[in-house]
C-alpha positions as CSV (number, residue, x, y, z in Angstrom):
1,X,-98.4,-130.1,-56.7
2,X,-95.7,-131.9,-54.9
3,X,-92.5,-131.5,-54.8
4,X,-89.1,-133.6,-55.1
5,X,-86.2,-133.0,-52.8
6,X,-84.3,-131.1,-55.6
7,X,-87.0,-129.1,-56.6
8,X,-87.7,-127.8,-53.2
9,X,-83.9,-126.7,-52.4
10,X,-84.0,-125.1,-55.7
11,X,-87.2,-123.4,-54.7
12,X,-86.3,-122.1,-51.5
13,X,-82.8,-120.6,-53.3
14,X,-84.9,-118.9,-56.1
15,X,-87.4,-117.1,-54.3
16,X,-90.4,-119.0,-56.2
17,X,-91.3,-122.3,-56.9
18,X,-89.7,-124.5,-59.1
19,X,-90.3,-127.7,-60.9
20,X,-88.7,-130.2,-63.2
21,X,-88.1,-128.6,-66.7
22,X,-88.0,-124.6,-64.9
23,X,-85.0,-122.8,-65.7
24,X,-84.1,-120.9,-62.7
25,X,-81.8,-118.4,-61.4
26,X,-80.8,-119.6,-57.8
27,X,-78.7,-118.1,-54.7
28,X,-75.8,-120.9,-53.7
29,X,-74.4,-121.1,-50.4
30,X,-71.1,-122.7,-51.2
31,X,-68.7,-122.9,-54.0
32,X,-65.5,-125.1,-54.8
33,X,-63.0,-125.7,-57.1
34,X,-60.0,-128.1,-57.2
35,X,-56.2,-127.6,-58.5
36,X,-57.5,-128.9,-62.3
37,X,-60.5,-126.6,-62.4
38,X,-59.8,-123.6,-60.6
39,X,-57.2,-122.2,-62.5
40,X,-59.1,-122.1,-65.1
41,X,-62.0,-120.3,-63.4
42,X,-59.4,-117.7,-61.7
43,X,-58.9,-116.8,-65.6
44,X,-62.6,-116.6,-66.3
45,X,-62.7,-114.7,-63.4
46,X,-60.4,-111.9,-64.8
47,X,-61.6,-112.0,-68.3
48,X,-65.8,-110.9,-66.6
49,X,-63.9,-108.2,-65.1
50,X,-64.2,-109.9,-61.6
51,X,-62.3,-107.3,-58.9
52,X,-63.9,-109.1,-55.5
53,X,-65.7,-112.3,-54.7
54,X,-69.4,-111.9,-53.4
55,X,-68.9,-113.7,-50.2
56,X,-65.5,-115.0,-49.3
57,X,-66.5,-116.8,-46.4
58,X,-68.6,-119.1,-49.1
59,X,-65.7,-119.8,-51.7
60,X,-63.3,-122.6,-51.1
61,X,-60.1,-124.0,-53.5
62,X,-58.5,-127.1,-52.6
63,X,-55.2,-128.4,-54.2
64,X,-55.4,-132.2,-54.2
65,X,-55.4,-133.9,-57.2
66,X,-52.0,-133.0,-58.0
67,X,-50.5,-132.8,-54.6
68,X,-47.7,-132.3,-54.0
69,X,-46.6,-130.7,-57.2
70,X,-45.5,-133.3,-60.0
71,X,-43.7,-130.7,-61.8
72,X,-43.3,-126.7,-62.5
73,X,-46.0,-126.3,-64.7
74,X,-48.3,-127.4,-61.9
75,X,-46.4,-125.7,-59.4
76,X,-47.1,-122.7,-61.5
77,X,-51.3,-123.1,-61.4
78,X,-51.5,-124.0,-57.6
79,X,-49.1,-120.7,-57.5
80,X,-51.9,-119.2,-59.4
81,X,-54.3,-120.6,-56.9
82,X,-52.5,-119.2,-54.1
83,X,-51.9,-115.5,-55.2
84,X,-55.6,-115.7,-56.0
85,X,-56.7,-117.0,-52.4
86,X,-54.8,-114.2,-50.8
87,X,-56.3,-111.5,-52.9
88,X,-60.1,-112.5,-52.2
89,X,-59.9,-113.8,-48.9
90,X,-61.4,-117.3,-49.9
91,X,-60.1,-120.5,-48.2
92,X,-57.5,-122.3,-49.7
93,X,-56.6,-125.8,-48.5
94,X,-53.3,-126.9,-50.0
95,X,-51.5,-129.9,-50.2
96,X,-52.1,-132.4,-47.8
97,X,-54.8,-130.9,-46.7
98,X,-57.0,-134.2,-48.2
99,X,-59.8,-134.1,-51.0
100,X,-62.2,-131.6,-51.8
101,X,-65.4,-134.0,-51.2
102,X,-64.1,-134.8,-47.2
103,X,-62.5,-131.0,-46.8
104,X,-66.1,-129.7,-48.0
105,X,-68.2,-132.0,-45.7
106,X,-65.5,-131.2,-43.0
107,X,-65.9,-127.4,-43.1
108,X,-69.3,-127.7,-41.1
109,X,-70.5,-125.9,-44.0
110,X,-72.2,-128.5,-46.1
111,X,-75.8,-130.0,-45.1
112,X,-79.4,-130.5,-45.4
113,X,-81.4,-128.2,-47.7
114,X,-78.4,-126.4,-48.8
115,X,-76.9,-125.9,-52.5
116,X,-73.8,-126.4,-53.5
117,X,-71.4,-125.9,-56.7
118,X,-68.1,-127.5,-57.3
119,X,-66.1,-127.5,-60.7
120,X,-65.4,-131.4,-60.0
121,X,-68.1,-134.0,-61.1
122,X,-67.7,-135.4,-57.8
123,X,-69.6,-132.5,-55.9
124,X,-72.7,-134.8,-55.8
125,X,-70.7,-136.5,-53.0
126,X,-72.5,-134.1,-50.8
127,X,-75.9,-135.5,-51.1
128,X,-75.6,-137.7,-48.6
129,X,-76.1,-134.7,-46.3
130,X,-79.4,-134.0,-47.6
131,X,-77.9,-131.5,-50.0
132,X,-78.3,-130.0,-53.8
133,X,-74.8,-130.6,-54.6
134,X,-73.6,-130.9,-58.4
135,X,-70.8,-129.9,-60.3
136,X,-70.0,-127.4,-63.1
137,X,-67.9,-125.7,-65.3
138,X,-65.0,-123.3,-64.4
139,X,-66.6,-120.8,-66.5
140,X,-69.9,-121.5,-64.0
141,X,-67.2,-121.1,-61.1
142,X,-66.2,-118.3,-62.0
143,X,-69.4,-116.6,-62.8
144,X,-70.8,-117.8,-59.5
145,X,-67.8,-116.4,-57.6
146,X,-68.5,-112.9,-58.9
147,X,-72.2,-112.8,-58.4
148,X,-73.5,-115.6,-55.8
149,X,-75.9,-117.0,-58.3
150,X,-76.1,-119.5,-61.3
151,X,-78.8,-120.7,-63.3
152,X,-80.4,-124.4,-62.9
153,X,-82.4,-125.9,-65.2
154,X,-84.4,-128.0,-62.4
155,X,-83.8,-132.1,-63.1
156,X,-86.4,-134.5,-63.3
157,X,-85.6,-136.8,-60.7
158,X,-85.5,-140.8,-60.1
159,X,-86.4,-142.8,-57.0
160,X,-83.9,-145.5,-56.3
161,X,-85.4,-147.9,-53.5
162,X,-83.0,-150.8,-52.0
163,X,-84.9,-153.0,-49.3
164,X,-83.7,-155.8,-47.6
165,X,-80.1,-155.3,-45.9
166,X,-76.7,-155.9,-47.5
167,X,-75.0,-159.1,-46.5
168,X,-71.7,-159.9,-44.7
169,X,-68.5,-158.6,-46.7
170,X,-70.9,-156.4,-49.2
171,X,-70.5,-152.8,-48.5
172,X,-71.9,-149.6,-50.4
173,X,-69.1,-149.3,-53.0
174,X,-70.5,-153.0,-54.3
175,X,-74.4,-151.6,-53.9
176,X,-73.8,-148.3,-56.5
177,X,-71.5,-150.3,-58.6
178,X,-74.5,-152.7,-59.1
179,X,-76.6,-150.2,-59.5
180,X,-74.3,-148.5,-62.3
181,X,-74.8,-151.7,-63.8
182,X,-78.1,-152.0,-63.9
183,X,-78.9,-148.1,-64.8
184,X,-75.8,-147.8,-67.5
185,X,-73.5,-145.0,-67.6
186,X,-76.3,-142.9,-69.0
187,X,-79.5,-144.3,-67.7
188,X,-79.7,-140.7,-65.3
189,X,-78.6,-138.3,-67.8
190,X,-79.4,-134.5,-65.7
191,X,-81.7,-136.2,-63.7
192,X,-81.1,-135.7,-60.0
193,X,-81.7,-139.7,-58.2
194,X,-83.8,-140.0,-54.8
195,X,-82.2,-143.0,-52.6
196,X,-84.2,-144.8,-50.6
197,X,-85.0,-147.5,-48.1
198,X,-83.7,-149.5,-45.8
199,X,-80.6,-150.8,-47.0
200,X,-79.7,-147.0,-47.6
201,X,-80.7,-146.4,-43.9
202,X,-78.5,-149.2,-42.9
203,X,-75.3,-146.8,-44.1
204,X,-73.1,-145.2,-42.0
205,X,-72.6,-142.0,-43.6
206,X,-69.5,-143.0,-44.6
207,X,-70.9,-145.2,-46.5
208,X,-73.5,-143.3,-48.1
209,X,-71.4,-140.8,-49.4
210,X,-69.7,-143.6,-51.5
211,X,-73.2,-144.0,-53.2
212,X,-73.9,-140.4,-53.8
213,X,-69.9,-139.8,-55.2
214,X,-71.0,-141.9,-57.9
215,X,-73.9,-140.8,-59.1
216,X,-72.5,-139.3,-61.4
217,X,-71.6,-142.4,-63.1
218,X,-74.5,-143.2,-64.0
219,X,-75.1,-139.7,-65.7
220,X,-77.0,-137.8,-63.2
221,X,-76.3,-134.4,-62.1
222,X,-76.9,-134.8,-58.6
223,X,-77.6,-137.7,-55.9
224,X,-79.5,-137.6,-52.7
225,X,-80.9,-139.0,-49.9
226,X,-83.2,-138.0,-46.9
227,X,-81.8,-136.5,-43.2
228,X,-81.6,-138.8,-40.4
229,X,-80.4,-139.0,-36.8
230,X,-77.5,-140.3,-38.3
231,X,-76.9,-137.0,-40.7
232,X,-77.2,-135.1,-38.2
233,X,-75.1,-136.9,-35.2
234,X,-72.2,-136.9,-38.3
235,X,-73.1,-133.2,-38.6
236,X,-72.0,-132.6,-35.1
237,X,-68.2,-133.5,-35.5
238,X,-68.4,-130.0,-37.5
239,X,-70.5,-127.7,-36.5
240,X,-73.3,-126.7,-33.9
241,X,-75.1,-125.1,-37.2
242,X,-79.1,-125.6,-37.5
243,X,-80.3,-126.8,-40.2
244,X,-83.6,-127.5,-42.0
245,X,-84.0,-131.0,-43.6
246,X,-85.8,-131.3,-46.9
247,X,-87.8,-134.3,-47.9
248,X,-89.7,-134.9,-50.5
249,X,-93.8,-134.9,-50.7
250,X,-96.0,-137.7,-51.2
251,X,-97.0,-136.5,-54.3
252,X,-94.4,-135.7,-55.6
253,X,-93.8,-136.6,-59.3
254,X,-90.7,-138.6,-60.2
255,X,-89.8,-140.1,-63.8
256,X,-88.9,-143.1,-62.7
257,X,-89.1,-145.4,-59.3
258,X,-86.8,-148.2,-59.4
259,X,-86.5,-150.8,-56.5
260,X,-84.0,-153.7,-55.8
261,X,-83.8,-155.6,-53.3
262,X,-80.1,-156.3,-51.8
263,X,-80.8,-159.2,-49.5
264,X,-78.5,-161.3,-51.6
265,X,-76.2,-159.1,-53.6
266,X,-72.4,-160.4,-53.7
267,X,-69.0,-158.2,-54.2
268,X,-69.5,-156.4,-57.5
269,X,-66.4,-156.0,-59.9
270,X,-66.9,-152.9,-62.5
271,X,-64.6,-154.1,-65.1
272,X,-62.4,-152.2,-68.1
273,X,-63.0,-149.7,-69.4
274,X,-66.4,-148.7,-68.4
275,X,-67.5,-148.0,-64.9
276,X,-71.2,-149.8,-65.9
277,X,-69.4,-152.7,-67.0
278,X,-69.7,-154.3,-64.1
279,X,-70.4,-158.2,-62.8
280,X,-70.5,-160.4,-59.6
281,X,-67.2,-161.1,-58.1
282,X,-67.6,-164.8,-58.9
283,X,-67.5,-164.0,-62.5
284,X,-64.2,-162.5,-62.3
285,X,-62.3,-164.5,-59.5
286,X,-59.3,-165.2,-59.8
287,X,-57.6,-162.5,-62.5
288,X,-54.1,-161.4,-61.6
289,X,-53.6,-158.0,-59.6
290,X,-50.3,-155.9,-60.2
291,X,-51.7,-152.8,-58.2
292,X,-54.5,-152.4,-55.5
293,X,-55.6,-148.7,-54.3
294,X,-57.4,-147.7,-51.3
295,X,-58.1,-144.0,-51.3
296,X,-59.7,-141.3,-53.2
297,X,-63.1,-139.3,-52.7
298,X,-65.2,-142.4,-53.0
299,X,-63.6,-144.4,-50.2
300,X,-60.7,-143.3,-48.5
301,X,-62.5,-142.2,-45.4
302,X,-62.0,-143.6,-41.9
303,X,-64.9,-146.5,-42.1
304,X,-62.8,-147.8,-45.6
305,X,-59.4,-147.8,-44.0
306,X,-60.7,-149.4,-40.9
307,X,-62.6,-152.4,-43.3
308,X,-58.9,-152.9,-45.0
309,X,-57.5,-153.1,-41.9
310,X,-59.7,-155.4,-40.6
311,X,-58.7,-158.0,-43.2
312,X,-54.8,-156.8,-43.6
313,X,-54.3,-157.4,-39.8
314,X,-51.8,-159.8,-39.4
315,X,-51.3,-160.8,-43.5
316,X,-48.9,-159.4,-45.8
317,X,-49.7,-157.9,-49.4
318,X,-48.7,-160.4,-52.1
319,X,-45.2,-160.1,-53.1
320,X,-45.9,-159.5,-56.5
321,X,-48.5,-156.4,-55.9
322,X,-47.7,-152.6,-55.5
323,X,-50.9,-151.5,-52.7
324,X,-51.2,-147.9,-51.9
325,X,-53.5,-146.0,-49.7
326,X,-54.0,-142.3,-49.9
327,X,-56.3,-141.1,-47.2
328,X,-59.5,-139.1,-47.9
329,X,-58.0,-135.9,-45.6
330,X,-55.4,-134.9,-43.0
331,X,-58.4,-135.4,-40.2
332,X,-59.0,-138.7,-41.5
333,X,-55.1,-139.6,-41.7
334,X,-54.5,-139.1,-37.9
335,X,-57.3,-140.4,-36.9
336,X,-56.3,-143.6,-38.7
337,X,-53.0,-143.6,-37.2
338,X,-54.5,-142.7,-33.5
339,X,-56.9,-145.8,-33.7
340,X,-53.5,-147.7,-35.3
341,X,-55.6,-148.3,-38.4
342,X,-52.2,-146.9,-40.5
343,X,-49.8,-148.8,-38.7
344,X,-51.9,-152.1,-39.6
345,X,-51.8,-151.0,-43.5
346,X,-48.3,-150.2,-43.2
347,X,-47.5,-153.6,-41.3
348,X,-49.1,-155.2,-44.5
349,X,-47.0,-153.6,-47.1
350,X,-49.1,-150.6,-48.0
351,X,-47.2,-147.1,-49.1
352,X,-49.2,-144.4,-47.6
353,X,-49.2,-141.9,-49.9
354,X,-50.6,-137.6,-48.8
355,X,-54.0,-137.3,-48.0
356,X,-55.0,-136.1,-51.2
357,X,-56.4,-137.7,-54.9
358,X,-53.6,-140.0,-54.9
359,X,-52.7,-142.1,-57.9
360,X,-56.9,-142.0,-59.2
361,X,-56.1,-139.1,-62.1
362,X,-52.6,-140.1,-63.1
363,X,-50.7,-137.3,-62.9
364,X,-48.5,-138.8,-60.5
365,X,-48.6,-141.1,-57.3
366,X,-48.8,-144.7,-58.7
367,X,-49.0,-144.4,-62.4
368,X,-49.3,-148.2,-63.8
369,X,-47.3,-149.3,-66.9
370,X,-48.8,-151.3,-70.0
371,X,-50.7,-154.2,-69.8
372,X,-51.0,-154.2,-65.8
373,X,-54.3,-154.9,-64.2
374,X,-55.1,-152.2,-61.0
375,X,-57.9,-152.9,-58.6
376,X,-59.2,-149.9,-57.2
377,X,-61.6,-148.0,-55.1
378,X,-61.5,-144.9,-57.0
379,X,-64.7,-143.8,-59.1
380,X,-63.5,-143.8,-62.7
381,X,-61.6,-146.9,-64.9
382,X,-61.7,-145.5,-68.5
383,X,-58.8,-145.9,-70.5
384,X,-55.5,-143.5,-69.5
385,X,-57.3,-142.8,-66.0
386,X,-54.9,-143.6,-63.5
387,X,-52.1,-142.2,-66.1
388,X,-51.8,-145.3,-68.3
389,X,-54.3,-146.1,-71.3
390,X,-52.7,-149.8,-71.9
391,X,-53.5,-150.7,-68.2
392,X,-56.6,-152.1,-66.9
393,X,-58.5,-150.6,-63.7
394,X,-61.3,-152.8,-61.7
395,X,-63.3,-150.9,-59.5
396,X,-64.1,-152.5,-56.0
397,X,-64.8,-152.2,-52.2
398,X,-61.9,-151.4,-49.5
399,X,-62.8,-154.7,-48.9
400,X,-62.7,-156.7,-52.3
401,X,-59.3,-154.9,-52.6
402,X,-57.8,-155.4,-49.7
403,X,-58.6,-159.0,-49.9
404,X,-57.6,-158.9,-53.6
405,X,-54.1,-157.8,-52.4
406,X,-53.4,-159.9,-50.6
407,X,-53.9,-162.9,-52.9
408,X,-52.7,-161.2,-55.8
409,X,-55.7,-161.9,-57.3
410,X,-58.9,-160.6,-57.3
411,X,-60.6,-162.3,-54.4
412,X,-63.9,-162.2,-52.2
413,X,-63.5,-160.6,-49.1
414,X,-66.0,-162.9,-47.8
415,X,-63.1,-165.6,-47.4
416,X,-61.1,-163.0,-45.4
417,X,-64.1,-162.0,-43.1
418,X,-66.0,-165.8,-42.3
């Protein structure tokens, strides 16, 4: 019987074969945990009577969502975090350093076929490289840290095909929003989502990775998508590695194929408080903006900056709005500023904030006060997200809100970009 993409990673890292429904006990090759999850995992850690990691060379902590320190009981974990680093030998990146889904794919040691854990739910970022990435919890961590292996229970999987080819001033973010939309916040529950087809293949992988960060918003535990010369010519900025891509068989049995074609999608909007609540730009044109963000693990790479700063060049942000940028990593920062990408944002009116999570969780960086409306490109716009549960987030492309700032109103870039 065929096999999916999942279930074949998951086969060749549980010595057997494995299909949807198996519970399975499989080997993972890389492991991660972030300054509000690892803390609690070094603790788990202790309490299983953990004295040594299983493979330090495979175990990374990153602090970035609260960096630098807000206050001393955070300065206190990432302390934690640090003593702990130096005792196993695993890599730490701290602050500054960027966000652990870029720092991960920038290690060289993330890629096709491989499996990956992260106590974040953004670890599914990762399957843009043709990998089994998913999150879990610190407990999980900690377990996995000790003894190089965690159960699975194998998830069905749905095939997601977009044909056609994404207009002018419509970008990935607006694709998976739309797609959120369309699937609901729960429409994946554990189910691991194929995408496919040529508006997917259009990506940069930039851009796919904004897709596959989001899966998880529409409940499923993992997104992924094929190798291509693309994947691999990214995969080169890294690492000389080999690797072995993984696709899936014809026969393989999925639970659900959806396609959509997005010859003629427009800028999507995912509105408060719900990241499926989500509509065409031209049903929302026009609301006022207090606070626009460009950053976080969903799009603060290189190719999102670079689309802001296309469209900021030469304007100014609107007096009234507060615009911050936090790039996706250090690498990406100084790359930014090399191509002059950061002086254009700052030329606008942007603060560039460290390379880091920025203002997306709220614990500092950005907080917005009551009754304020934020347009974002984070991944998340529930109530209290961004610190605040009496403001209102919007979730958008670099593009949407760069556009968006600048009118001080949430605008279509298209007008920006004709």
């Amino acid at each position: 019987m065929g096999q999916t993409i999942i279930e074949k990673i998951l086969s060749s890292h549980s010595g057997k074969d494995v299909y949807a429904g198996d519970i399975t006990i499989a080997d993972v090759d890389l492991i991660m945990g972030q300054d509000g999850t690892s803390p609690l995992a070094i603790r788990a850690f202790y309490d299983m009577n953990g004295e040594k990691v299983f493979d330090p060379e495979k175990i990374f902590m990153v602090i970035d969502h609260s960096a630098p320190s807000p206050n001393e009981g955070v300065s206190a974990l990432h302390k934690l975090m640090r003593e702990f680093a130096k005792k196993t030998g695993i890599k730490l990146y701290d602050i500054g350093e960027g966000v652990c889904h870029q720092l991960m794919p920038e290690s060289g040691r993330v890629g096709p076929g491989k499996l990956v854990i992260g106590a974040d739910s953004h670890t599914c970022t990762y399957g843009a490289l043709n990998a089994f990435s998913t999150g879990v919890g610190s407990t999980d961590l900690a377990a996995a840290m000790i003894s190089g292996k965690l159960w699975f229970k194998v998830p069905e999987t749905i095939k997601i095909i977009c044909s056609g080819r994404l207009p002018k001033g419509v970008y990935s973010k607006d694709l998976i929003l739309y797609l959120i939309g369309d699937m609901t916040a729960d429409g994946a529950t554990y189910k691991s989502v194929e995408f496919v087809g040529e508006a997917i293949s259009d990506l940069s992988i930039d851009a796919r990775m904004t897709i596959t960060n989001m899966a998880i918003e529409m409940g499923a535990k993992a997104g992924i998508m094929e190798a291509d010369d693309k994947t691999f010519e990214w995969l080169k900025k890294y690492t000389s590695c080999t690797w072995n891509p993984v696709s899936a068989d014809k026969d393989a049995k999925y639970i659900d194929v959806r396609e959509y074609d997005v010859s003629n999608l427009e800028p999507q909007i995912a509105k408060p408080h719900r990241v499926d609540n989500v509509v065409g730009i031209s049903e929302i044109e026009g609301l006022t903006i207090h606070q626009a963000v460009i950053g976080t693990c969903t799009n603060g790479r290189l190719k999102d900056l670079e689309i802001a700063a296309s469209i900021l060049k030469g304007r100014k942000i609107h007096h009234d709005v507060r615009f911050i940028v936090a790039p996706a990593s250090k690498r990406i920062y100084i790359e930014a500023m090399n191509k002059g990408i950061i002086q254009t944002l700052v030329e606008s009116g942007a603060a560039v904030v460290t390379p880091g999570c920025g203002p997306c969780v709220g614990t500092h960086n950005g907080v917005p006060s009551d009754g304020e409306n934020v347009i974002s490109t984070a991944n998340r716009n529930f109530k209290g997200r961004m610190g605040n549960s009496n403001a209102n987030i919007y979730l958008a492309s670099p593009a949407t809100v760069a556009a968006s700032a600048v009118a001080g109103k949430i605008t279509d870039p298209r007008e920006f970009l004709a």
